[in-house]
Backbone atoms as SQL, in Angstrom:
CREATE TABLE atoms (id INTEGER PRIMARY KEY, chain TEXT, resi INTEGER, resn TEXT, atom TEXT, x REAL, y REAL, z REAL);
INSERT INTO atoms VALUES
  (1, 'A', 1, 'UNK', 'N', 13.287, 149.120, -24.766),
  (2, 'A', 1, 'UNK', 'CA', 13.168, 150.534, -25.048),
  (3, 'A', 1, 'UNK', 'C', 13.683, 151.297, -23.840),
  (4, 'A', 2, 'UNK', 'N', 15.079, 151.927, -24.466),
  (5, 'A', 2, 'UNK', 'CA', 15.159, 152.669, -23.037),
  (6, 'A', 2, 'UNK', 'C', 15.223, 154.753, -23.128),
  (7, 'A', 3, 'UNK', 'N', 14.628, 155.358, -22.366),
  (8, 'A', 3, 'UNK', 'CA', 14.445, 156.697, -22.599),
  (9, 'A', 3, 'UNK', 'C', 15.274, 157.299, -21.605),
  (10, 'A', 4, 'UNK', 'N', 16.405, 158.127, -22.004),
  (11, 'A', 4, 'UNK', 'CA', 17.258, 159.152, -21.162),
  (12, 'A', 4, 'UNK', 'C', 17.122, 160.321, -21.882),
  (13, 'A', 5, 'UNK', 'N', 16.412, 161.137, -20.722),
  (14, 'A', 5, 'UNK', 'CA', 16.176, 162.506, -21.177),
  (15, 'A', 5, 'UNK', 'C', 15.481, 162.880, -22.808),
  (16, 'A', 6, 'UNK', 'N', 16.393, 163.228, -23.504),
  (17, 'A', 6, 'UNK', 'CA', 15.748, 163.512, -25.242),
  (18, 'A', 6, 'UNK', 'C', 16.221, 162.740, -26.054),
  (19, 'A', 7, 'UNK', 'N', 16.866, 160.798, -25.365),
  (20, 'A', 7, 'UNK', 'CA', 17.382, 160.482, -26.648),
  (21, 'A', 7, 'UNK', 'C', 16.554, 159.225, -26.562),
  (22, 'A', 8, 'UNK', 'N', 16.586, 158.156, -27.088),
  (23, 'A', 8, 'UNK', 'CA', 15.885, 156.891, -27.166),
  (24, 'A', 8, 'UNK', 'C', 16.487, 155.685, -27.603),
  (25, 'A', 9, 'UNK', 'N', 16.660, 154.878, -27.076),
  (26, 'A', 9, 'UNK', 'CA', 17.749, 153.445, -27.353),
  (27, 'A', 9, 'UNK', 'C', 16.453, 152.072, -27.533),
  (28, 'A', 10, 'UNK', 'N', 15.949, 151.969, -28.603),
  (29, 'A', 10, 'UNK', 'CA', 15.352, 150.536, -28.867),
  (30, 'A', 10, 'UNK', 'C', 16.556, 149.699, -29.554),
  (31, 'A', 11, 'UNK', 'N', 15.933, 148.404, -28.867),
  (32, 'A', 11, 'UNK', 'CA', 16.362, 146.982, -29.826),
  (33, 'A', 11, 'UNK', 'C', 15.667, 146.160, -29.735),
  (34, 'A', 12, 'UNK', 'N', 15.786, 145.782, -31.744),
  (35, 'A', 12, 'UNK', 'CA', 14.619, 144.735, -32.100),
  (36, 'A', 12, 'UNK', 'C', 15.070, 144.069, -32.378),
  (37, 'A', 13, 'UNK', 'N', 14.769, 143.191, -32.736),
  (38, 'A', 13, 'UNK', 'CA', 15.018, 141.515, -33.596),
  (39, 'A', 13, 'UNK', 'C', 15.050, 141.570, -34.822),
  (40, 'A', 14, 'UNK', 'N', 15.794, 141.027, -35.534),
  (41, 'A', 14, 'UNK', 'CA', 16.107, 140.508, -36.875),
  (42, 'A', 14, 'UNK', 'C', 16.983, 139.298, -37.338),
  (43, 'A', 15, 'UNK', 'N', 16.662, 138.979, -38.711),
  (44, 'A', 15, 'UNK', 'CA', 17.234, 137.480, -38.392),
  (45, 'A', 15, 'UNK', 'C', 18.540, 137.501, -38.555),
  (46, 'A', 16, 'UNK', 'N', 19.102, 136.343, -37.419),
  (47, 'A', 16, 'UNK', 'CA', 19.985, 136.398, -37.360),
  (48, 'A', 16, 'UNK', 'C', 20.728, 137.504, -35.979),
  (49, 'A', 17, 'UNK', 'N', 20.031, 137.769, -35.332),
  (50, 'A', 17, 'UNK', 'CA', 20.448, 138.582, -33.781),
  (51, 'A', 17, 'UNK', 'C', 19.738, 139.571, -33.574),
  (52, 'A', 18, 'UNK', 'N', 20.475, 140.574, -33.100),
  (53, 'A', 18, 'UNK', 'CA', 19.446, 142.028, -32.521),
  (54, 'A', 18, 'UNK', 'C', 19.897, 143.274, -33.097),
  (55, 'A', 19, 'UNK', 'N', 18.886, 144.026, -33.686),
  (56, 'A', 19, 'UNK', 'CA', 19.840, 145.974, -33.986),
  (57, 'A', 19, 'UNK', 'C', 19.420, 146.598, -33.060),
  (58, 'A', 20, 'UNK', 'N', 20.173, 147.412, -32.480),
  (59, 'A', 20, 'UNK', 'CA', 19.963, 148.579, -31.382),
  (60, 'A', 20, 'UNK', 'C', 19.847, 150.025, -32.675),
  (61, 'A', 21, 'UNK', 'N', 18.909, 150.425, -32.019),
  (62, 'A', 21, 'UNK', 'CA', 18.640, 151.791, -32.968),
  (63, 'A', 21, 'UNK', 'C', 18.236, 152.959, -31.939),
  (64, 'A', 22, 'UNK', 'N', 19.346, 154.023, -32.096),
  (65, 'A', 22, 'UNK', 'CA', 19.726, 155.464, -31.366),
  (66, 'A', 22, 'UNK', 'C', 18.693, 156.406, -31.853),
  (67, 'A', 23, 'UNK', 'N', 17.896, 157.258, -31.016),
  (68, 'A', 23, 'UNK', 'CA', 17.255, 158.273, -31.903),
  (69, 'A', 23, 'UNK', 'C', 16.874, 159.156, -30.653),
  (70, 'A', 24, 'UNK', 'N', 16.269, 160.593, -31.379),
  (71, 'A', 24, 'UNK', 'CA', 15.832, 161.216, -30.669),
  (72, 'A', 24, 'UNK', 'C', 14.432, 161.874, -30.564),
  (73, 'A', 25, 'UNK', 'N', 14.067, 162.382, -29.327),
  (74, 'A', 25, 'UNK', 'CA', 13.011, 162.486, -29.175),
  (75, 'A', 25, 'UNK', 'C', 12.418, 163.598, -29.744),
  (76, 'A', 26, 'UNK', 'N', 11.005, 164.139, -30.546),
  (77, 'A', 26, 'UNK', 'CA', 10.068, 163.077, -30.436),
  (78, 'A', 26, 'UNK', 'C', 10.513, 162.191, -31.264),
  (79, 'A', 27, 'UNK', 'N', 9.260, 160.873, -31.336),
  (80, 'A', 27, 'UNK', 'CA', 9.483, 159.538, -32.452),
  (81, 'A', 27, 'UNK', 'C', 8.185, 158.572, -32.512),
  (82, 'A', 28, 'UNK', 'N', 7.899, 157.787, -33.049),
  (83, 'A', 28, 'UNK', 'CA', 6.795, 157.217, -32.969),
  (84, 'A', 28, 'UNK', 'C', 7.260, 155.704, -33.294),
  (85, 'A', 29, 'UNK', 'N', 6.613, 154.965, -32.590),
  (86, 'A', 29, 'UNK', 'CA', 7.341, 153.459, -32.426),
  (87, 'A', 29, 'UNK', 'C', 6.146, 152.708, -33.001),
  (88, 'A', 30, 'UNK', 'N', 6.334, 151.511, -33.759),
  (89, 'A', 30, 'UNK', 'CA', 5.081, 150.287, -33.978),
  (90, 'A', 30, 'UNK', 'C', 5.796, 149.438, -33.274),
  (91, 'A', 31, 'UNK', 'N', 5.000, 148.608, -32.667),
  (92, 'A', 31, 'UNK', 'CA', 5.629, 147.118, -32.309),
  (93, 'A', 31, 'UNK', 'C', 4.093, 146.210, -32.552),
  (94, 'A', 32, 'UNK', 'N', 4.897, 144.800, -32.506),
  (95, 'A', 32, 'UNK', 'CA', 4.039, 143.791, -32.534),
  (96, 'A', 32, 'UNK', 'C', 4.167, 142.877, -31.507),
  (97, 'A', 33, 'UNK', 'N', 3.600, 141.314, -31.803),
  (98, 'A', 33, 'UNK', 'CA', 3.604, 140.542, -30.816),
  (99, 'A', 33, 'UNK', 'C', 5.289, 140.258, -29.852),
  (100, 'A', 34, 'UNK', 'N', 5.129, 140.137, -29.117),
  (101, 'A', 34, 'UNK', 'CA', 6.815, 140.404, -28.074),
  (102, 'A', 34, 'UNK', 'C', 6.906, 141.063, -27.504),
  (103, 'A', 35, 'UNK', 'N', 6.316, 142.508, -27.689),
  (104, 'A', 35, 'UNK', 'CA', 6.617, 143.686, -27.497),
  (105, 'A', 35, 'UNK', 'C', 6.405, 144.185, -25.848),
  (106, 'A', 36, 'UNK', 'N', 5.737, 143.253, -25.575),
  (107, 'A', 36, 'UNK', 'CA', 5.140, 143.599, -23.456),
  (108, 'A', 36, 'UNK', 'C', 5.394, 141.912, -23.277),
  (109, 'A', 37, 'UNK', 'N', 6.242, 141.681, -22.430),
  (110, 'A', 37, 'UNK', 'CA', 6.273, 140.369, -21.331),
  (111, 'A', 37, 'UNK', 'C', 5.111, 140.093, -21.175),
  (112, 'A', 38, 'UNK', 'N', 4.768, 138.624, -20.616),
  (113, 'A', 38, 'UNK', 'CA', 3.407, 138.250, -20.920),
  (114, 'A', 38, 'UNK', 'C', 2.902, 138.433, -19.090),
  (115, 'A', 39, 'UNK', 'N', 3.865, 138.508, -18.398),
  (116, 'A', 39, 'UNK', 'CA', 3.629, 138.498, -17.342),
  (117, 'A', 39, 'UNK', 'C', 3.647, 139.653, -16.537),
  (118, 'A', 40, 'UNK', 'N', 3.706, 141.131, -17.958),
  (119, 'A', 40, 'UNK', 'CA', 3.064, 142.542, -17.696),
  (120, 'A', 40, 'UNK', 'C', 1.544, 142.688, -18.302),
  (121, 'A', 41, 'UNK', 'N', 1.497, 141.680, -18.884),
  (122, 'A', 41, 'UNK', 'CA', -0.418, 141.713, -19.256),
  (123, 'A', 41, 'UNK', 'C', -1.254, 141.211, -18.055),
  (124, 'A', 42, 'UNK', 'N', -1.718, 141.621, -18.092),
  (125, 'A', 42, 'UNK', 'CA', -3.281, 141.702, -16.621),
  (126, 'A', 42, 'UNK', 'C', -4.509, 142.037, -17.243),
  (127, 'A', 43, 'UNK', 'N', -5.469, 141.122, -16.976),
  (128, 'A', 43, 'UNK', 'CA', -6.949, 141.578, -17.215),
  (129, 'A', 43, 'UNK', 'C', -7.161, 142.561, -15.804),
  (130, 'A', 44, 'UNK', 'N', -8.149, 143.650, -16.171),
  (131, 'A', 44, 'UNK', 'CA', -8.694, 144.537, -15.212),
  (132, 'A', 44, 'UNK', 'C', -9.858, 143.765, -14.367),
  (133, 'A', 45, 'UNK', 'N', -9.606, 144.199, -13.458),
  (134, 'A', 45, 'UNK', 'CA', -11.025, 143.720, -12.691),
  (135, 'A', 45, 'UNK', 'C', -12.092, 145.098, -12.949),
  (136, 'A', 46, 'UNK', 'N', -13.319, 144.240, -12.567),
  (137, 'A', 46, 'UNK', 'CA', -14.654, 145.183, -13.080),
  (138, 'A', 46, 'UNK', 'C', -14.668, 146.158, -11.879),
  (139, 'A', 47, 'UNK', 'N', -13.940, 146.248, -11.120),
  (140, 'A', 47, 'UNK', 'CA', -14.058, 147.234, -9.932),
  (141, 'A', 47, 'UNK', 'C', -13.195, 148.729, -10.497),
  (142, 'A', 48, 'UNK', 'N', -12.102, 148.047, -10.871),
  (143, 'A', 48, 'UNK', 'CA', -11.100, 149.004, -11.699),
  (144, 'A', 48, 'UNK', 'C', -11.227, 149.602, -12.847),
  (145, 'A', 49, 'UNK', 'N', -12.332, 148.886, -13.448),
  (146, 'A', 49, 'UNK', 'CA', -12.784, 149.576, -15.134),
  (147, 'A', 49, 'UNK', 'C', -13.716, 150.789, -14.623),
  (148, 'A', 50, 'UNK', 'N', -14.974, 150.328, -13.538),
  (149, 'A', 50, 'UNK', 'CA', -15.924, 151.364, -12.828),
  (150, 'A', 50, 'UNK', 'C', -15.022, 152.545, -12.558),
  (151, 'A', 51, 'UNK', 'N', -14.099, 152.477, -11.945),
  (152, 'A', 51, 'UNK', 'CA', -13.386, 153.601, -11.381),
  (153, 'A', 51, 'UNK', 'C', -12.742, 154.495, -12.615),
  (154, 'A', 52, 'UNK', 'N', -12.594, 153.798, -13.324),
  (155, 'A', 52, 'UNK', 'CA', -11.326, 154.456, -14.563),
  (156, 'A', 52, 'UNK', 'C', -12.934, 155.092, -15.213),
  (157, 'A', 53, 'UNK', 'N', -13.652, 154.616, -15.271),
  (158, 'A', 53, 'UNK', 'CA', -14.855, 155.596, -15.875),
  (159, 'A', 53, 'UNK', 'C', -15.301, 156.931, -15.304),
  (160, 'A', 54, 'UNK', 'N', -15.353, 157.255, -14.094),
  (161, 'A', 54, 'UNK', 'CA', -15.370, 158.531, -13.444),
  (162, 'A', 54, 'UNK', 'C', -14.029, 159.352, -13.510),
  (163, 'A', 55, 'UNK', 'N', -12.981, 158.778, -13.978),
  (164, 'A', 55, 'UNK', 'CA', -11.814, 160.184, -13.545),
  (165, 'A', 55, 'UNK', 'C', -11.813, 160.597, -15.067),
  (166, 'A', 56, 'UNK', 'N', -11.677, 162.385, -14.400),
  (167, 'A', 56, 'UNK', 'CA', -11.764, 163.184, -15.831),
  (168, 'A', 56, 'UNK', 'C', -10.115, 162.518, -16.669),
  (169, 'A', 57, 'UNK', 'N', -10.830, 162.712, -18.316),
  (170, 'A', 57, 'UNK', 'CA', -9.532, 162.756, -19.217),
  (171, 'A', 57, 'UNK', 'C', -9.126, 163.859, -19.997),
  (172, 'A', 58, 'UNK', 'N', -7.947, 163.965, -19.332),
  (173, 'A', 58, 'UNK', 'CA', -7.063, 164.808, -20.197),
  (174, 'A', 58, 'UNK', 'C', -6.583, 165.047, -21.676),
  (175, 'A', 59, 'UNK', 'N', -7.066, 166.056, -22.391),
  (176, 'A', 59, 'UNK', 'CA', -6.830, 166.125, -23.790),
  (177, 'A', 59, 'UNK', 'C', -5.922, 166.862, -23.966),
  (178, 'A', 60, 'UNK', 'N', -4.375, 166.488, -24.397),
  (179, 'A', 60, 'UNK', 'CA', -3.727, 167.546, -24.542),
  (180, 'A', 60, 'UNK', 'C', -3.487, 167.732, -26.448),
  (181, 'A', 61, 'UNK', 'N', -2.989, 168.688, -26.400),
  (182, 'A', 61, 'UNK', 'CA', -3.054, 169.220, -28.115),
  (183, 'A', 61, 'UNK', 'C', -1.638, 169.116, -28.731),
  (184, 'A', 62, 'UNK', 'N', -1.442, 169.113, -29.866),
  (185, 'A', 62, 'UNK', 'CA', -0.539, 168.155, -30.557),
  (186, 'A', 62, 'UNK', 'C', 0.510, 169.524, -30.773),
  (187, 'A', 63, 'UNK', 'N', 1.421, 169.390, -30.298),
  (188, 'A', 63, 'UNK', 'CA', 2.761, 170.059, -30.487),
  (189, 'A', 63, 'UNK', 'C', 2.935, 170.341, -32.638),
  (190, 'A', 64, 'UNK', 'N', 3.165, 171.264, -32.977),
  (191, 'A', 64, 'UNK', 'CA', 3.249, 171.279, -34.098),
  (192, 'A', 64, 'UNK', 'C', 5.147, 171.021, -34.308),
  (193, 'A', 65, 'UNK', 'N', 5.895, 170.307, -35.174),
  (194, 'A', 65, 'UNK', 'CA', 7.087, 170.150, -35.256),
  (195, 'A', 65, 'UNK', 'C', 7.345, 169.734, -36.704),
  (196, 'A', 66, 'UNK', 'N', 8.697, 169.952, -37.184),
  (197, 'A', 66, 'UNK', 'CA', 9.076, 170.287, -38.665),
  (198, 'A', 66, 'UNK', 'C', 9.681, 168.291, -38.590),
  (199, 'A', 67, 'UNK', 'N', 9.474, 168.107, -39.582),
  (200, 'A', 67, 'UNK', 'CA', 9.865, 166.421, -40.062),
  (201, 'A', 67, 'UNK', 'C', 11.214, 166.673, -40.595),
  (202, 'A', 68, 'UNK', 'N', 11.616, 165.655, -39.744),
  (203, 'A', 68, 'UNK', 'CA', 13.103, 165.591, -40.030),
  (204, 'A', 68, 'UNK', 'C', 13.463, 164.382, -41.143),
  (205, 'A', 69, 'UNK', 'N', 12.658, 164.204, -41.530),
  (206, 'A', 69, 'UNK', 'CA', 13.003, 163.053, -42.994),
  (207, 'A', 69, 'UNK', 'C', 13.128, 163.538, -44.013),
  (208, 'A', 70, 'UNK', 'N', 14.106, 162.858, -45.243),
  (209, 'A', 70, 'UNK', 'CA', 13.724, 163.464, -46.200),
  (210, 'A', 70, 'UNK', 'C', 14.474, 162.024, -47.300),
  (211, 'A', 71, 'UNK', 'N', 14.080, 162.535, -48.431),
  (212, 'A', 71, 'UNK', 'CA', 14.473, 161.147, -49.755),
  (213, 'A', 71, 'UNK', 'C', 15.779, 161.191, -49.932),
  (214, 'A', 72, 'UNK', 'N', 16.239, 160.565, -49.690),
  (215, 'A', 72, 'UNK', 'CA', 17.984, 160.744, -50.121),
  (216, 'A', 72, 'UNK', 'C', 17.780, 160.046, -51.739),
  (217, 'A', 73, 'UNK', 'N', 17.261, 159.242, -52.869),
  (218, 'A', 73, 'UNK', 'CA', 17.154, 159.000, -53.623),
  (219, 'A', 73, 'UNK', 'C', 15.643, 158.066, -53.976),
  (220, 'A', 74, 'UNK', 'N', 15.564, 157.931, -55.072),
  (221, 'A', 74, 'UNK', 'CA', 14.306, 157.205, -55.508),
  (222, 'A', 74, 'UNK', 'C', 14.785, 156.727, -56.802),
  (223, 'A', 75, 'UNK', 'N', 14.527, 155.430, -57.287),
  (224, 'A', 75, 'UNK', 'CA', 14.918, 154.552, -58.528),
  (225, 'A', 75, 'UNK', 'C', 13.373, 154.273, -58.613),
  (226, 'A', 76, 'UNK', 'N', 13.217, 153.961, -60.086),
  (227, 'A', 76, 'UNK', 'CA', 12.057, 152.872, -60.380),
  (228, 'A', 76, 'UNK', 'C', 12.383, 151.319, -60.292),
  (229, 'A', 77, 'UNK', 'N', 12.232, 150.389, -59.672),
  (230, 'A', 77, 'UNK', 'CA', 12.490, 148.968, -60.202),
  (231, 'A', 77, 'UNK', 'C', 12.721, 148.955, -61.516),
  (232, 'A', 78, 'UNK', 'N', 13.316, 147.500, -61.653),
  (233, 'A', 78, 'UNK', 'CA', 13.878, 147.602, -63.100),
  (234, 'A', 78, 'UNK', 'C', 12.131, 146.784, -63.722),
  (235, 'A', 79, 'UNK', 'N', 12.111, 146.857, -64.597),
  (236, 'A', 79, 'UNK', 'CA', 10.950, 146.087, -65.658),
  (237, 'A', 79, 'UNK', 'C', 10.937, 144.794, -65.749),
  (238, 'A', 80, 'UNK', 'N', 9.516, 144.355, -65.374),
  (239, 'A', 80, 'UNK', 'CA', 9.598, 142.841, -65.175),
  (240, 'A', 80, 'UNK', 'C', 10.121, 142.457, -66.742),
  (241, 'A', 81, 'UNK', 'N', 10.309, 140.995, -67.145),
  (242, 'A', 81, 'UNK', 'CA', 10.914, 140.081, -68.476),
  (243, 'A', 81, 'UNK', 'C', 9.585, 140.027, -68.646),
  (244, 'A', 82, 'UNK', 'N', 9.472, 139.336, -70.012),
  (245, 'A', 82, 'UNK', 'CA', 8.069, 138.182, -70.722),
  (246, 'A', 82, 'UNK', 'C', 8.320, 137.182, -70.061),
  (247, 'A', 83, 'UNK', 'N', 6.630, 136.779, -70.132),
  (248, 'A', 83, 'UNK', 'CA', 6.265, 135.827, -69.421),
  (249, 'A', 83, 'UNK', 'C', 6.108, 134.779, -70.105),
  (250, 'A', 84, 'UNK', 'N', 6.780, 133.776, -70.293),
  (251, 'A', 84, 'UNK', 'CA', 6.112, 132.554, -70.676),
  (252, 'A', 84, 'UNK', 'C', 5.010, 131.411, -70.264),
  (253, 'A', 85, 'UNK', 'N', 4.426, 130.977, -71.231),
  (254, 'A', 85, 'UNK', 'CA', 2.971, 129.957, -70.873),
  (255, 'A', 85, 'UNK', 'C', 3.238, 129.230, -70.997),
  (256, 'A', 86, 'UNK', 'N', 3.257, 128.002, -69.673),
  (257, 'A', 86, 'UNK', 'CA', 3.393, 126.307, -70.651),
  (258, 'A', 86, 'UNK', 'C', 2.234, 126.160, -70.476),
  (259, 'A', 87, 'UNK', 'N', 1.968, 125.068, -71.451),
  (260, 'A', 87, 'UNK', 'CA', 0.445, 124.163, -70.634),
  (261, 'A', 87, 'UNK', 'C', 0.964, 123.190, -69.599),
  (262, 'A', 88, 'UNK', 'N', -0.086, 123.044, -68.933),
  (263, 'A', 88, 'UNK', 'CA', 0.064, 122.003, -67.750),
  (264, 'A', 88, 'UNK', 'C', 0.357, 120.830, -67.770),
  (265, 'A', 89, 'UNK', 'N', -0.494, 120.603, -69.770),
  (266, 'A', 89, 'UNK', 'CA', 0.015, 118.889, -70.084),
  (267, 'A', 89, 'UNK', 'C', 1.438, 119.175, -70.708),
  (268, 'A', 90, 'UNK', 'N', 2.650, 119.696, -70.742),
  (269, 'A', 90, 'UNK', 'CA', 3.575, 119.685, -71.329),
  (270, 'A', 90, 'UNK', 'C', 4.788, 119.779, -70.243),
  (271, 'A', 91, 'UNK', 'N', 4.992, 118.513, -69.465),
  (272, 'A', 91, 'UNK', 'CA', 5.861, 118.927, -68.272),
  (273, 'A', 91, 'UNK', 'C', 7.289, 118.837, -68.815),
  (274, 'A', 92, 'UNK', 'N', 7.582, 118.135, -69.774),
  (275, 'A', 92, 'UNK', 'CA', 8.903, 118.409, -70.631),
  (276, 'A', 92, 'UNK', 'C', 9.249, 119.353, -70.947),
  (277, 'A', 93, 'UNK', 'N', 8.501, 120.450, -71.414),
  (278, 'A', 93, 'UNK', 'CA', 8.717, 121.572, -71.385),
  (279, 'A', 93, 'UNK', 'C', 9.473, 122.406, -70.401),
  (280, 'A', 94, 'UNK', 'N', 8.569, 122.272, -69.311),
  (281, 'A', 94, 'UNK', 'CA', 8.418, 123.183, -68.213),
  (282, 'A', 94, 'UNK', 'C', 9.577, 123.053, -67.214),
  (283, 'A', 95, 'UNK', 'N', 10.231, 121.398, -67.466),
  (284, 'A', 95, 'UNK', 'CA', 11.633, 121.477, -66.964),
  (285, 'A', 95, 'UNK', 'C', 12.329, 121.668, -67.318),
  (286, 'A', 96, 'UNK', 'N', 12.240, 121.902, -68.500),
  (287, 'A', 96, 'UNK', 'CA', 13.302, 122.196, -69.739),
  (288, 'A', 96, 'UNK', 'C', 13.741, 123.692, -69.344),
  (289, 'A', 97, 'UNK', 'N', 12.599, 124.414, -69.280),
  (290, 'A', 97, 'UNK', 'CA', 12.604, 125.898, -69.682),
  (291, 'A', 97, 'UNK', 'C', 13.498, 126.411, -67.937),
  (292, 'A', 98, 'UNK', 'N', 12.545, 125.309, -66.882),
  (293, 'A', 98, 'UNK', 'CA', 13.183, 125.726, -65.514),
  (294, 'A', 98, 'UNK', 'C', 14.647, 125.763, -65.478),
  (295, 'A', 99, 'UNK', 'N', 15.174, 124.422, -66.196),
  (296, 'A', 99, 'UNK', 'CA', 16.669, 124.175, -66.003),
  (297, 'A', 99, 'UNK', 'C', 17.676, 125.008, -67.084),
  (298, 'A', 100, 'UNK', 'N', 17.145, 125.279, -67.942),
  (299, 'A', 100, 'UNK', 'CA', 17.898, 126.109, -69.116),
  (300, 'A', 100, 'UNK', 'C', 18.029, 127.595, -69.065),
  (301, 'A', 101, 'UNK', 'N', 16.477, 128.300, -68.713),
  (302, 'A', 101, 'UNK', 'CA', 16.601, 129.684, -68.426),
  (303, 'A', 101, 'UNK', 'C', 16.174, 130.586, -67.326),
  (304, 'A', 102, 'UNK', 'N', 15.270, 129.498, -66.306),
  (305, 'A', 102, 'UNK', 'CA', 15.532, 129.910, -65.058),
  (306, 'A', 102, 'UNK', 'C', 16.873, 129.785, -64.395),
  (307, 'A', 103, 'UNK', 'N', 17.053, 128.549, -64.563),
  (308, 'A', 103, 'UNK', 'CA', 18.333, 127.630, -63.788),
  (309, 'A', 103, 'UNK', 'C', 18.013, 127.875, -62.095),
  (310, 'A', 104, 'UNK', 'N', 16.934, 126.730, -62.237),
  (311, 'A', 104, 'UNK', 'CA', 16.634, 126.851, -60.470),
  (312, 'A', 104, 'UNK', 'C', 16.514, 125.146, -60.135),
  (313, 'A', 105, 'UNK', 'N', 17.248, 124.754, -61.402),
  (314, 'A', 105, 'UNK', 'CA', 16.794, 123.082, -61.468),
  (315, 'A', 105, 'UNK', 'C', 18.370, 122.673, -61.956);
């Protein structure tokens, strides 16, 4: 994640290599596991938690700003097919039906 001035340069992982994604500020990021080097994690010592309990915290108030998103389109999925039932004792069937009208066999 890199921040110059009002713009923002992340890159994540996906399969198959990396996307770099351009944006600007503000923005709101999720990440998951990867996301901090393991050798920027530190447990606090109990001397340092005591201390972080006495300094006042700062509340600041939420900037109001217009959303820059919007739907460029919306489809419904198409409609699932019928479902067919085999029984469990009928495995002739069931390869039959896999190889003829699934065709995954």
């Amino acid at each position: 994640l890199e921040i110059d001035g009002t713009s923002v340069k992340a890159v994540r992982e996906i399969d198959g290599g990396k996307e770099t994604v351009s944006t600007s500020l503000p923005l709101v990021i999720g990440g998951q596991k990867g996301l901090v080097e393991e050798s920027d994690l530190r447990i606090p010592n109990m001397r340092g938690i005591m201390m972080a309990r006495q300094k006042p915290l700062t509340v600041a108030e939420p900037v109001a700003t217009e959303a820059e998103t919007s739907s460029v389109s919306f489809e419904k999925p198409a409609p699932k097919g019928a479902v067919k039932l085999v029984s469990p004792d009928n495995l002739d069937e069931l390869v039959n039906l896999l190889h003829t009208e699934a065709k995954v066999i």
